[in-house]
Wavefront OBJ file of the C-alpha trace (Angstrom):
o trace
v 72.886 177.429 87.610
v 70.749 174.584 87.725
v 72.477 172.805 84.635
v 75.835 173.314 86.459
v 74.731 171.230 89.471
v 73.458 168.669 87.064
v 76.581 168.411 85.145
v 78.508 168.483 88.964
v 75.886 165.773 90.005
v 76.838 163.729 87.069
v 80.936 164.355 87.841
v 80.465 163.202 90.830
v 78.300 160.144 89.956
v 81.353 159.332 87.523
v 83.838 159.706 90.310
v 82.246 157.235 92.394
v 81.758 154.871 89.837
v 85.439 155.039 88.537
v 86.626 154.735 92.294
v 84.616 151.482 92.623
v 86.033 150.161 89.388
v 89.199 150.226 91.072
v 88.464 149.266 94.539
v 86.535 146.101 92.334
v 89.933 145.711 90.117
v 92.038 145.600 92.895
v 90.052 142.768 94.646
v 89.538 140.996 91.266
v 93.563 141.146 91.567
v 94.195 139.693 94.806
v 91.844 137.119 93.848
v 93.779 136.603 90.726
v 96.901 136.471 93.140
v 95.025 133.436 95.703
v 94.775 131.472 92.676
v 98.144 131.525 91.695
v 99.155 129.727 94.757
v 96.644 126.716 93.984
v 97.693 123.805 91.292
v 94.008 122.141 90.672
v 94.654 119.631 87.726
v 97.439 117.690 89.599
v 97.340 114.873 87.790
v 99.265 116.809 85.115
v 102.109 117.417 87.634
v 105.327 116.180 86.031
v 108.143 117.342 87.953
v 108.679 119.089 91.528
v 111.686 120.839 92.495
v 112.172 122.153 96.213
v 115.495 124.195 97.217
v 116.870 125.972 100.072
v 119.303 128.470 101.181
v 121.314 125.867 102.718
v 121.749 123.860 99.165
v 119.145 121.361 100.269
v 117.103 120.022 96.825
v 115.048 117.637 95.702
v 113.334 116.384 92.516
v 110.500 114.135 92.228
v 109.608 113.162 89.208
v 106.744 111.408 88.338
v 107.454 108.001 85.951
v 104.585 106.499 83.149
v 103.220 104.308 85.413
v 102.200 107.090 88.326
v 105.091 106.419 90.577
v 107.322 109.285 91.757
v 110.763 109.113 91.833
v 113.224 110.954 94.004
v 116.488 112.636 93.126
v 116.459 109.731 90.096
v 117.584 107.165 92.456
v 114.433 106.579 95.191
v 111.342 105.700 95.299
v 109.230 108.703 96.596
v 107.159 108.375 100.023
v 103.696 107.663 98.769
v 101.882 108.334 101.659
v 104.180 111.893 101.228
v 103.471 112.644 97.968
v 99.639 112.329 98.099
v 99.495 114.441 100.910
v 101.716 116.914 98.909
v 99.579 117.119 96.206
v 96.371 117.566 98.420
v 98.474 120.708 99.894
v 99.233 122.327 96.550
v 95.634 121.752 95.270
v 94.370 123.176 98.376
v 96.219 125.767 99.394
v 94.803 129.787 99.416
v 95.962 133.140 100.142
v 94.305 133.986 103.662
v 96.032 137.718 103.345
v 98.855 139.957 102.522
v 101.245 140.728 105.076
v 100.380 143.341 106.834
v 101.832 146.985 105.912
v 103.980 147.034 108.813
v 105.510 143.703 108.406
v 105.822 143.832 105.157
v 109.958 144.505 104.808
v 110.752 142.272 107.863
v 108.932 139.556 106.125
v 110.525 139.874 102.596
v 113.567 139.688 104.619
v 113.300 136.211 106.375
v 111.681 135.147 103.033
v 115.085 136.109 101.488
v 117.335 134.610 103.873
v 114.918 131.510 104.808
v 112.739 129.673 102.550
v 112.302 126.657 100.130
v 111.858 127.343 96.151
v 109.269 125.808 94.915
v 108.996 125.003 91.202
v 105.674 122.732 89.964
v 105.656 121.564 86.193
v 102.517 120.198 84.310
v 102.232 118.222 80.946
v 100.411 120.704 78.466
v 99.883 121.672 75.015
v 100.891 124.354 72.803
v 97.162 123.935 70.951
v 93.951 123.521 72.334
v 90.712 123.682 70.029
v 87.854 122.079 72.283
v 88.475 118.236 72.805
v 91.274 118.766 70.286
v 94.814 118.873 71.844
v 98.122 118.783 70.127
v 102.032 120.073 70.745
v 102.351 118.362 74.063
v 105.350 119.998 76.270
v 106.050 120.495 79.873
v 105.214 123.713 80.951
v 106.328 125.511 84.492
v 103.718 126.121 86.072
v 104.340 127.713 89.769
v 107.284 129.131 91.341
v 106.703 130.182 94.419
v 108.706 130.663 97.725
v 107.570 129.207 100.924
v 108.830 130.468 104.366
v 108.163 129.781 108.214
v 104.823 129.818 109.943
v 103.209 132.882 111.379
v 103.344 133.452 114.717
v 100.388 131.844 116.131
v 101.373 128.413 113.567
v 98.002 128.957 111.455
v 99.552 130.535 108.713
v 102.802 130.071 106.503
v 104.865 133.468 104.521
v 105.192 133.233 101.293
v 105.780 134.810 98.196
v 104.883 134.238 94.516
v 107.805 134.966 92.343
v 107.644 138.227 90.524
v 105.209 139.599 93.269
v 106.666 142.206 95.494
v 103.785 141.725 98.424
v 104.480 138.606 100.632
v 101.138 136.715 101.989
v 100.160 134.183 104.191
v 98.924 131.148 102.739
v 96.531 128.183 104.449
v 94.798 125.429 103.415
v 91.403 125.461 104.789
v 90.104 122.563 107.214
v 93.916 122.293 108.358
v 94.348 123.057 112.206
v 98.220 124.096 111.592
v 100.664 125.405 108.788
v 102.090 124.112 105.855
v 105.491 124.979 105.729
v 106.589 121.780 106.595
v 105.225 119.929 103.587
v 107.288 121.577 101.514
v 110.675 120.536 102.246
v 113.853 120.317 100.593
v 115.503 117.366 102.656
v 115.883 114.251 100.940
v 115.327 112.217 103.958
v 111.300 113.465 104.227
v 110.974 112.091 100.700
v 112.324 108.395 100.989
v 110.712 105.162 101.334
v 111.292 103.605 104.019
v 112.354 100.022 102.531
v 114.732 97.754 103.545
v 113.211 94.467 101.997
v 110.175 94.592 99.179
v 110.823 91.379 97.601
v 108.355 88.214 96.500
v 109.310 85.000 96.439
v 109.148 84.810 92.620
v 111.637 87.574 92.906
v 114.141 85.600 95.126
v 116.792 82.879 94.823
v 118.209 82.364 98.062
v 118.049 84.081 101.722
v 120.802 83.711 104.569
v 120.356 84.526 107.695
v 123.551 84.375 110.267
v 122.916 85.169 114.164
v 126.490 86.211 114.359
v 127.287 85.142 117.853
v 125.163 82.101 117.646
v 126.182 80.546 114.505
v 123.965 77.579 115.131
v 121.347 79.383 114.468
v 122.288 80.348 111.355
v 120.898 78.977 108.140
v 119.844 79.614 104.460
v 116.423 79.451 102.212
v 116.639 78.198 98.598
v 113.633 78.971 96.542
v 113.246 75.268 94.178
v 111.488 76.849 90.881
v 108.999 78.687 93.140
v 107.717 74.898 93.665
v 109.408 74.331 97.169
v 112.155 75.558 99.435
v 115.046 74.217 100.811
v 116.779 74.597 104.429
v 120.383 74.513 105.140
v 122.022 75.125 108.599
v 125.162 77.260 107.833
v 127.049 75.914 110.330
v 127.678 72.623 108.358
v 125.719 73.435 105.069
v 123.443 70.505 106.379
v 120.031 69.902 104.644
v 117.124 70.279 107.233
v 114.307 68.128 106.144
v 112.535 68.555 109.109
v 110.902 71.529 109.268
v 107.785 73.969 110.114
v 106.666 74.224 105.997
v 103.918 76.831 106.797
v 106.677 79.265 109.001
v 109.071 78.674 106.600
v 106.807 80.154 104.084
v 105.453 82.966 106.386
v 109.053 83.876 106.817
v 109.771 83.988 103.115
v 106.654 86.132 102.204
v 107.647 88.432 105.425
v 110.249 90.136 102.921
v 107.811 91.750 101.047
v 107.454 94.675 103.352
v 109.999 95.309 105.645
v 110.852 98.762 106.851
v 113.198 100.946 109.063
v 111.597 103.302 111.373
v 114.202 106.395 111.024
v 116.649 107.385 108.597
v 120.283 108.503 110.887
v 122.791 109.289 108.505
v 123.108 112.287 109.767
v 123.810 110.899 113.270
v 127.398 112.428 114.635
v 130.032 110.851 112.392
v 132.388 109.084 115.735
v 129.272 107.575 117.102
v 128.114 106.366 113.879
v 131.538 104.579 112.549
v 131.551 103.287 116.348
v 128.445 101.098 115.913
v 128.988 100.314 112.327
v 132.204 98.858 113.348
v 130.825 96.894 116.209
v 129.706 93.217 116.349
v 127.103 92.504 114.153
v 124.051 90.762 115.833
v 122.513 89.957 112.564
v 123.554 89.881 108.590
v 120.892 89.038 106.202
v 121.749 88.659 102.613
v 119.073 88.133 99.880
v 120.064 86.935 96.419
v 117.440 87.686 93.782
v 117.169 85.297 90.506
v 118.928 88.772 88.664
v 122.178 88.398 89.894
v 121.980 91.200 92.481
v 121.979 91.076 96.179
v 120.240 93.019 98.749
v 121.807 93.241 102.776
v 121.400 94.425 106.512
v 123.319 94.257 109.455
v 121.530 94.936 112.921
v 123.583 96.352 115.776
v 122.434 96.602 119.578
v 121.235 99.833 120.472
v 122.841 100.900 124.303
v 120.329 102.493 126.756
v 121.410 105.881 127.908
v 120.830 104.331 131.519
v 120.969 100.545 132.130
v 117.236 99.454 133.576
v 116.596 96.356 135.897
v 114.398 93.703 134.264
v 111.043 93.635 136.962
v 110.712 90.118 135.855
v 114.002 88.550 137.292
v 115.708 91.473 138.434
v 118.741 91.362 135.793
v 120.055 94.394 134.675
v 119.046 95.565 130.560
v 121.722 97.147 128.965
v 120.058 97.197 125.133
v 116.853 98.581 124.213
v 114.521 95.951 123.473
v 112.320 97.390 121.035
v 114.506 98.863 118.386
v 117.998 98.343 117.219
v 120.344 99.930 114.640
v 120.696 98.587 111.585
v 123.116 99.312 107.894
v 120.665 98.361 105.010
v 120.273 99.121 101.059
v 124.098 97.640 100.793
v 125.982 99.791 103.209
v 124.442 102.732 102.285
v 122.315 103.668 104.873
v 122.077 103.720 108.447
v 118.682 103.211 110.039
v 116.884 102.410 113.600
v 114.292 99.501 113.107
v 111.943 98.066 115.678
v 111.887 94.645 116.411
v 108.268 94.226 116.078
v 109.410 94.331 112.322
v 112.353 92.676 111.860
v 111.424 89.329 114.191
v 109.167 88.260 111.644
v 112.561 87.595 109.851
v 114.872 86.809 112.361
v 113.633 83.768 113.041
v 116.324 81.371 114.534
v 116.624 77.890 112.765
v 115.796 76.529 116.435
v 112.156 77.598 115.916
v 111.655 76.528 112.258
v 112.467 73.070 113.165
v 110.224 73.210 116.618
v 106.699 72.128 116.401
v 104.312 74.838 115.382
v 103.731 76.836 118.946
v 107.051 76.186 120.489
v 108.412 79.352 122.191
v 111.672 80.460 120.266
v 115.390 80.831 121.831
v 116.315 83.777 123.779
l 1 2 3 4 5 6 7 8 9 10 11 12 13 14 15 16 17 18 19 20 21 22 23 24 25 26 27 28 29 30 31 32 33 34 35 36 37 38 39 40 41 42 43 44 45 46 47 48 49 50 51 52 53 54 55 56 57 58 59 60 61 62 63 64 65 66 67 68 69 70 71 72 73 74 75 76 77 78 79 80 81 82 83 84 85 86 87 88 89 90 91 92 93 94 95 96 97 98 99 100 101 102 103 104 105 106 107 108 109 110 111 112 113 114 115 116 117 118 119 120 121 122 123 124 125 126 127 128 129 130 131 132 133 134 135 136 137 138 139 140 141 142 143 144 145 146 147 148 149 150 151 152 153 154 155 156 157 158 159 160 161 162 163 164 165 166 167 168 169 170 171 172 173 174 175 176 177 178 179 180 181 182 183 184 185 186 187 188 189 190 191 192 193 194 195 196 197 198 199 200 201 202 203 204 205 206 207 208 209 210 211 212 213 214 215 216 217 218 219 220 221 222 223 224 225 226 227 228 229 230 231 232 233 234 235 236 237 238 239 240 241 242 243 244 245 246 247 248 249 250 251 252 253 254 255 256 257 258 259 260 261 262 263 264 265 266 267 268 269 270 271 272 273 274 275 276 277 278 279 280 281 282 283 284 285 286 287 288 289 290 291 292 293 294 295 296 297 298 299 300 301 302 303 304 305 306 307 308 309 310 311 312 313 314 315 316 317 318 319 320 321 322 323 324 325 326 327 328 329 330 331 332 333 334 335 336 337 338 339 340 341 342 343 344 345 346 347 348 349 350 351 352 353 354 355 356 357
């Protein structure tokens, strides 16, 4: 009798211990399964892809020299892509979706969310220090859908897993979904004009509907410059050296403010084909040429000016504008663009001299 309840003590003592083995696997699992989610060596990151249901895609691709490229044919936001990378690196499981979510969620993740594939450089052999075979490898695919209800939490779903969970990267007051999206438009640079002088031949500037303030910039040999009035192709020899120069090296880093090609197609082709206020043309020492065209942007209401009363039928701080040779149409603030719109009235002022209206 007494052996029996040994041997029953003992079955039981098994029992538990095999029961924790499991309930210990299974966490070890769902461990396993928060890692997945996180890509620590990022600076192996080759290549991101990002899709949608709605055949929105992008690729960035990152070049030798550490730059990302876009769709092969932008620059990639920096400022974007660092904070991407910070988000993929950072990123954890907080939970699985809760039993009684579980179908409604694999739903929405079905219908709405962005594919996610991340590659890293690897190799095939790695003894110690010793690495040889490089290759690309994929790395994560993963599917990323909208934020939980109370926005500290974003659905998704690692592919080949059947259990959807909410992800979250920790010190982040928010979600993440919107980090990872497919639209090329979140991804661009916002450049109109990144050019040195070095880089440049000649710049024209023409105030459409004042033509006499109109002129052009030669760049002598990097040595000098040169400035012509347009009106007459006249020499100016007289003229502010030190703003000519500030307006020159202005080009390096000017930048729209929003990216509206998506604006409705009537309105759009209505202000395109509207009186230019400005065309700026830069010729680089290449051969190619680089161009904007500003347009007035109309109030929804007219105001009254408080200063003298008159009434102000254009906004004052922003504009529209057709950059990157026609292919683009952008809003732009004039804080930006006046360092570049200087009239030819101003450059040949002495230094402090208020410019024309």
């Amino acid at each position: 009798m007494r052996k029996n309840r040994i041997i029953l003590i003992i079955t039981l003592l098994l029992a538990i211990a095999s029961a924790l083995l499991v309930i210990n696997r299974s966490k070890s699992t769902l461990s396993s399964k928060i890692s997945e989610f996180a890509v620590q060596d990022t600076a192996a990151v080759t290549r991101i892809f990002m899709a949608d249901k709605s055949d929105n895609k992008v690729l960035l691709e990152r070049r030798p020299d550490g730059s990302w490229s876009l769709n092969g044919k932008y620059d990639a936001h920096v400022e974007n892509m660092s904070i991407f990378l910070q988000t993929i690196a950072g990123i954890e499981v907080r939970e699985p979706v809760a039993r009684s979510a579980h179908d409604n969620i694999l739903k929405l993740l079905s219908a709405k969310s962005v594919k996610v594939e991340i590659y890293q450089h690897s190799y095939r052999l790695k003894i110690g220090s010793i690495k040889l075979f490089p290759y690309e490898k994929l790395a994560k695919t993963y599917y990323i859908g909208d934020a939980t209800m109370d926005n500290s939490g974003t659905f998704a779903l690692m592919d080949g897993a059947d259990t959807p969970v909410i992800i979250y990267m920790p010190g982040l007051r928010g979600y993440v979904a919107t980090r990872f999206s497919p639209l090329e438009s979140d991804w661009r640079v916002h450049t109109v004009f990144n050019k040195k002088l070095p880089e440049i031949k000649e710049i024209r500037l023409e105030y459409v509907e004042k033509p006499e303030e109109s002129y052009r910039i030669v760049n002598n040999n990097n040595q000098s410059l040169s400035l012509y009035r347009l009106s007459d192709n006249q020499l100016i020899t007289d003229f502010d050296t030190l703003q000519l120069m500030s307006l020159v090296n202005a080009y390096r880093n000017i930048r729209y403010e929003a990216l509206l090609n998506d604006m409705e197609p009537t309105r759009k082709d209505s202000i395109m084909h509207s009186l230019p206020l400005h065309r700026i043309t830069i010729e680089l020492k290449d051969g190619s040429k680089q161009t904007a065209k500003t347009f007035g942007r109309k109030l929804p209401v007219p105001e009254i000016d408080v200063f003298d009363g008159s009434t102000i039928i254009h906004d004052r701080d922003r504009m529209y504008a057709l950059v990157n040779n026609d292919q683009d149409f952008v809003m732009v603030q004039f804080f930006v663009f006046d360092k570049i719109l200087i009239p030819l009235s101003f450059l040949t002022r002495p230094s402090g001299a208020a410019p024309v209206n």
